[in-house]
PANUZA-445308 format. One record per residue (C-alpha): residue in one letter; x, y, z. Coordinates in Angstrom, 2 decimals. Layout:
N
aa = A; x = X; y = Y; z = Z $
...
***
This chain:
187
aa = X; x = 0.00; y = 0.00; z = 0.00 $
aa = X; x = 1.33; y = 3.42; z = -0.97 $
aa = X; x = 1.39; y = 5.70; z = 1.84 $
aa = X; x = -0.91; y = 9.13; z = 1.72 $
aa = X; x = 1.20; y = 11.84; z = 0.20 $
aa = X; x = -1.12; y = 14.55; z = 2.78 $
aa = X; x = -1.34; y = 13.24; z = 6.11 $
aa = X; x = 0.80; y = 9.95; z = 6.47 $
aa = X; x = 1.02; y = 11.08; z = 10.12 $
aa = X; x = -1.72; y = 11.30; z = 12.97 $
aa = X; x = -0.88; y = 14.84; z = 13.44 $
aa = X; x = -1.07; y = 15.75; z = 9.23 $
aa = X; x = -4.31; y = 13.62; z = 9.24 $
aa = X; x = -6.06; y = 15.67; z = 11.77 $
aa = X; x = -4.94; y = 18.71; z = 9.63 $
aa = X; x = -6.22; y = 17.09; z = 6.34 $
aa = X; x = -9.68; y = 16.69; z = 7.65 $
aa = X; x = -10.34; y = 20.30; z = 8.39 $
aa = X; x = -10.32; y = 20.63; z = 4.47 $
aa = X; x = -11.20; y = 17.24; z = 3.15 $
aa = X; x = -14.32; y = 16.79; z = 5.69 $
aa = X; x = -16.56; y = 13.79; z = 4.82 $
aa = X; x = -19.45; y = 15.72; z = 6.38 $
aa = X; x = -19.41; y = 18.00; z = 2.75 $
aa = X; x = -22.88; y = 17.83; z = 0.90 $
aa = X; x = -19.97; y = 17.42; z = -2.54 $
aa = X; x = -17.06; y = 17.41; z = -3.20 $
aa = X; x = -14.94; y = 20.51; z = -3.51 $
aa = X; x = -13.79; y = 21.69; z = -7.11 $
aa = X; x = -10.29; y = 23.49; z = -5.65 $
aa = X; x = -8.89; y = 20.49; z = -3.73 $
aa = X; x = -6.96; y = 18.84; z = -6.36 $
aa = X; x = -5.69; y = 22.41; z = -7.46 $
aa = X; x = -4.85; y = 22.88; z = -4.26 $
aa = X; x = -3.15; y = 19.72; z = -3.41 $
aa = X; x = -0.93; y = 20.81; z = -6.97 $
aa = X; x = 0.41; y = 23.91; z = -5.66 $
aa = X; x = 1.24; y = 22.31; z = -2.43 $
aa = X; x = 3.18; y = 19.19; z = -4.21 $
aa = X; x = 4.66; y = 21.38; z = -6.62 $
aa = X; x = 6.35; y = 23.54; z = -4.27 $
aa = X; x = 4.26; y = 26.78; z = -5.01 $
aa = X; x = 3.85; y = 28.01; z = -1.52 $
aa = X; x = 6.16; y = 29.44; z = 0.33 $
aa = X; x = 5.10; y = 29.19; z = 4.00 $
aa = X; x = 6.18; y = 30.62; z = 7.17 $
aa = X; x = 4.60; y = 30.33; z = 10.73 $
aa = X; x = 4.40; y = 32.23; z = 13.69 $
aa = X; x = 2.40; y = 31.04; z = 17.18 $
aa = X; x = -0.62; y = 31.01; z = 15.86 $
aa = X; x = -0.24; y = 32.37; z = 12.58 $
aa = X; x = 0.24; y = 31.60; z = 9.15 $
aa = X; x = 1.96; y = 33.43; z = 6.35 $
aa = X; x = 2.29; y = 32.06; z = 2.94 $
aa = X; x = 3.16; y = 33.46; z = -1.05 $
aa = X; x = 1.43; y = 31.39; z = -3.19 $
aa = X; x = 2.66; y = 31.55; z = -6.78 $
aa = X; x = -0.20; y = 30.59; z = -9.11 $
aa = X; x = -1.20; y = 31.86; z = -12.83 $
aa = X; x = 1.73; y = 33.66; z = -12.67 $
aa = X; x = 1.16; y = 35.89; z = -10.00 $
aa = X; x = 1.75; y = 35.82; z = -6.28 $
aa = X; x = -0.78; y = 35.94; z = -3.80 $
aa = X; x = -0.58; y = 36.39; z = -0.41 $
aa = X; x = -2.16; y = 34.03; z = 2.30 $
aa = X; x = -2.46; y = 35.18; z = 6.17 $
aa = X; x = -4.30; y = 32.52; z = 8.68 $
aa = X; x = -4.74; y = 32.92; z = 11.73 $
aa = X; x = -5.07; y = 30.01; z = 14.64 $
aa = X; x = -6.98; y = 30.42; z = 18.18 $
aa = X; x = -3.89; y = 29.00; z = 20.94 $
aa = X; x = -5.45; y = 27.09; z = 23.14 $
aa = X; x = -5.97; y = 28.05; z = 27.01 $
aa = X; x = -4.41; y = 27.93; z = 29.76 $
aa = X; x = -6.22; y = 25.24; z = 30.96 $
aa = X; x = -5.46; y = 23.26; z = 28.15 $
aa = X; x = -1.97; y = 24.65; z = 27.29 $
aa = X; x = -1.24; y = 22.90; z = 30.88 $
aa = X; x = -3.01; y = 19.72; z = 29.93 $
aa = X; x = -1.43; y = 19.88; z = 27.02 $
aa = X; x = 2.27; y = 20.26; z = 28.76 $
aa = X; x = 1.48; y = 17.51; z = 31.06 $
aa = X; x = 0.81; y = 14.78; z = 28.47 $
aa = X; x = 3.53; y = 15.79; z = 26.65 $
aa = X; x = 5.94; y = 15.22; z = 29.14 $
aa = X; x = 4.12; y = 12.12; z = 30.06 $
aa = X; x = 4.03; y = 10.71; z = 26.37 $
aa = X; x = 8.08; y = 11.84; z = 25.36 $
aa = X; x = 9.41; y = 9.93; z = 29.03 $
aa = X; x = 7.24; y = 6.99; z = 27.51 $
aa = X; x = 9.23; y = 7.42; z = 24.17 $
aa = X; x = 13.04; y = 7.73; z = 24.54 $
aa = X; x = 14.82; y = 8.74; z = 21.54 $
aa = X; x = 12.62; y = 10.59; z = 19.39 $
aa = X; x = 14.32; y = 12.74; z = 16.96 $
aa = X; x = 14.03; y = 16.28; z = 17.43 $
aa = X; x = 10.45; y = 17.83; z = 16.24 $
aa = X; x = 8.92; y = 14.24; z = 16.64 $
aa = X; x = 5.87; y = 13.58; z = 18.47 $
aa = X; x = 4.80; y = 10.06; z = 19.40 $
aa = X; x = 1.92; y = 9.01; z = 17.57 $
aa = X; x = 0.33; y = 7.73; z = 20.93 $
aa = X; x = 0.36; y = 11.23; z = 22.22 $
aa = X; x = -2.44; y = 12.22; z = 19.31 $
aa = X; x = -4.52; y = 9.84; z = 21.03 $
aa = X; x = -3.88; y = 11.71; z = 24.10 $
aa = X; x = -4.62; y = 14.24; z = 22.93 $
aa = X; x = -7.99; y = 13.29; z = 21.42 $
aa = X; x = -8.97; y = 11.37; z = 24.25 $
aa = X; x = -8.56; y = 14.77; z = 26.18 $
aa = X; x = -10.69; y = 16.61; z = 24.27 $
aa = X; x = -7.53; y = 18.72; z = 22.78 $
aa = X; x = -7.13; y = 19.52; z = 19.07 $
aa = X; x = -4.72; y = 20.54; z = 17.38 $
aa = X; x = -5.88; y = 21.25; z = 14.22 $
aa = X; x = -7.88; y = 23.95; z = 13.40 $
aa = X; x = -11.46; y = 23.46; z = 11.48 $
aa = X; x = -11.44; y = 26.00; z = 8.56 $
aa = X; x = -14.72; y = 27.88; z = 10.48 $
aa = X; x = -12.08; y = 28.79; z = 13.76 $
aa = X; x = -9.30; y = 29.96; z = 11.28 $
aa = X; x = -9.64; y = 33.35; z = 10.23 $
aa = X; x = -8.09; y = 33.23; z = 6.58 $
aa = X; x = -7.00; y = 36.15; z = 4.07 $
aa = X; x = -5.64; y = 36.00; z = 0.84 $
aa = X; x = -5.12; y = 38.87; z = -2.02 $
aa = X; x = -6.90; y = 37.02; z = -4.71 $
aa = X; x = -10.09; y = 38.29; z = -6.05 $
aa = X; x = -12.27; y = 35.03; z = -5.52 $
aa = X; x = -14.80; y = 35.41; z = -3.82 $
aa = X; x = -14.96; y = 31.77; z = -2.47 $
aa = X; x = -13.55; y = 31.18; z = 1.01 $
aa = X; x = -11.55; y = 29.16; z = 1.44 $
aa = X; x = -9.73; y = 30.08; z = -2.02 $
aa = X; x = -7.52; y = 27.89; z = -4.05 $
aa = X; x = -4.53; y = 29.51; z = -2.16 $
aa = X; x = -5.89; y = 28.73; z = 1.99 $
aa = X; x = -6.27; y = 25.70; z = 0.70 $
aa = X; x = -2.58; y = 25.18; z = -0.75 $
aa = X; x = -1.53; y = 26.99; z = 2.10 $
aa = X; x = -2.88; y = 24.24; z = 4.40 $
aa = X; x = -1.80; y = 21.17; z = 3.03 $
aa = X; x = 1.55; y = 22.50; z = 2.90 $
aa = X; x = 1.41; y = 22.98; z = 6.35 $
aa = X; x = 0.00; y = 19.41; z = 6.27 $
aa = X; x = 3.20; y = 18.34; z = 4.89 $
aa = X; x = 5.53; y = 19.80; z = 7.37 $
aa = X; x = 3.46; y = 18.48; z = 10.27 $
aa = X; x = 4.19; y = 15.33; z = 8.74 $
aa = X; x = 7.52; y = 16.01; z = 8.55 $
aa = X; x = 7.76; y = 17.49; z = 12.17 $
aa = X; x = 4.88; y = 16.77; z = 14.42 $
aa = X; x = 5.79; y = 18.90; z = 16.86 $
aa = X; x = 4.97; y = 22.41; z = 14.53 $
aa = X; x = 1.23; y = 20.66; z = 15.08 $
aa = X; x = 1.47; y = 21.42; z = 19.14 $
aa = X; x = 3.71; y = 24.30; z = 18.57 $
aa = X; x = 1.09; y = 26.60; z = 16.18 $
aa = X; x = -1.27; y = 26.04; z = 18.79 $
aa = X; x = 0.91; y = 26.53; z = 22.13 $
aa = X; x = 0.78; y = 30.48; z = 24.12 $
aa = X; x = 4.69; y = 30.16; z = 24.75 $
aa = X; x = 6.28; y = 27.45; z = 22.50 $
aa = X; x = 8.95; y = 28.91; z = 20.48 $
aa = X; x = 8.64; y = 28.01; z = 17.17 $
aa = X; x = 11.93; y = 26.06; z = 15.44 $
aa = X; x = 13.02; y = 26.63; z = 12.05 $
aa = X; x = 11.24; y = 24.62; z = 9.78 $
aa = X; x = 14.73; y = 25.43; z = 7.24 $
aa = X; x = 15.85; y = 21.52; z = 6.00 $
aa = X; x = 17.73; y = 20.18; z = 8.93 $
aa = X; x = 19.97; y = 18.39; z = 6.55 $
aa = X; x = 21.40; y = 21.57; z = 5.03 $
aa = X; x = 24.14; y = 23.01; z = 6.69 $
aa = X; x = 25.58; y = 26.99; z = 5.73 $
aa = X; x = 29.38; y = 26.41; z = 4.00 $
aa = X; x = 30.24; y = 29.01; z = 6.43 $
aa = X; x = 29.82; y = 26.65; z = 8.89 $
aa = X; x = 32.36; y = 24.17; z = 7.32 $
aa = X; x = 36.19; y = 24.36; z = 7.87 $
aa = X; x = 37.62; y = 23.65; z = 4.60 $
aa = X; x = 40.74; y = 22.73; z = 6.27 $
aa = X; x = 39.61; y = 19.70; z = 8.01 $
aa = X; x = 36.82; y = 18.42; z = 5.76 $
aa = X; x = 38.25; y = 16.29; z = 3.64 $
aa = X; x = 41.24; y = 15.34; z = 6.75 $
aa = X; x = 44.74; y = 14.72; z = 6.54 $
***
């Protein structure tokens, strides 16, 4: 079985069903579009606690996306804290910006999302449709749907009052700057 290219994750699922809901009277017309841009590489996305920023280059023109997420509460930021500290002493030797899957459950069985339904976001984009969500929230999230998937912890971290947000730059890449040339091949 080929794995889902948008949410192979617990945490990207979650995400995928605020815009793929099977509660729809019909299936919407933008999706694949908007699954395109995403796989494509057309949006360039940025976050911020509880905030979204994105350029999405379609048609050849750029337009510019701005969502923005309720955090949670204290209440629930607490709750939230506690089973993650519970779930990551249960799981030794995640890599960093992973999540164990069992903490979703958590999560759920709380009562705590982490993904936002499109009605709680509060979206803006440039274009001129008239249609919200546009083409472009929806690229926008499913982008975001594959960096979740990448690093689950951007999921709890979008949502958080006082998480600070890591770079979501490719971990793998490292500045040349940052290399001595003398030593890296050795001796």
């Amino acid at each position: 079985m080929i794995p889902p290219e948008f949410g192979c994750t617990p945490w990207g699922r979650a995400w995928v069903r605020t815009v793929e809901s099977t509660t729809a009277v019909g299936p919407n017309p933008m999706l694949p579009k908007a699954r395109s841009l995403a796989r494509n590489h057309a949006v360039t996305l940025s976050t911020g606690t509880g905030r979204l920023y994105a350029d999405v280059s379609a048609s050849d023109a750029v337009q510019r996306v701005r969502i923005d997420l309720p955090r949670w509460p204290a209440r629930t930021q607490a709750e939230t804290e506690r089973l993650i500290a519970k779930a990551t002493a249960d799981a030794p030797g995640l890599a960093v910006g992973d999540l164990p899957d069992t903490l979703e459950a958590d999560l759920a069985r709380h009562n705590i999302s982490f993904a936002v339904g499109l009605d709680e976001q509060v979206a803006a984009c440039d274009c001129r449709t008239r249609r919200r969500p546009c083409v472009h929230i929806l690229a926008t999230i499913y982008t975001l749907v594959q960096l979740i998937d990448e690093r689950p912890a951007l999921a709890i971290e979008l949502r958080s009052s006082d998480t600070k947000l890591a770079s979501l730059a490719d971990l793998d890449w490292v500045e040349l700057t940052e290399i001595d040339a003398a030593s890296f091949y050795g001796d």
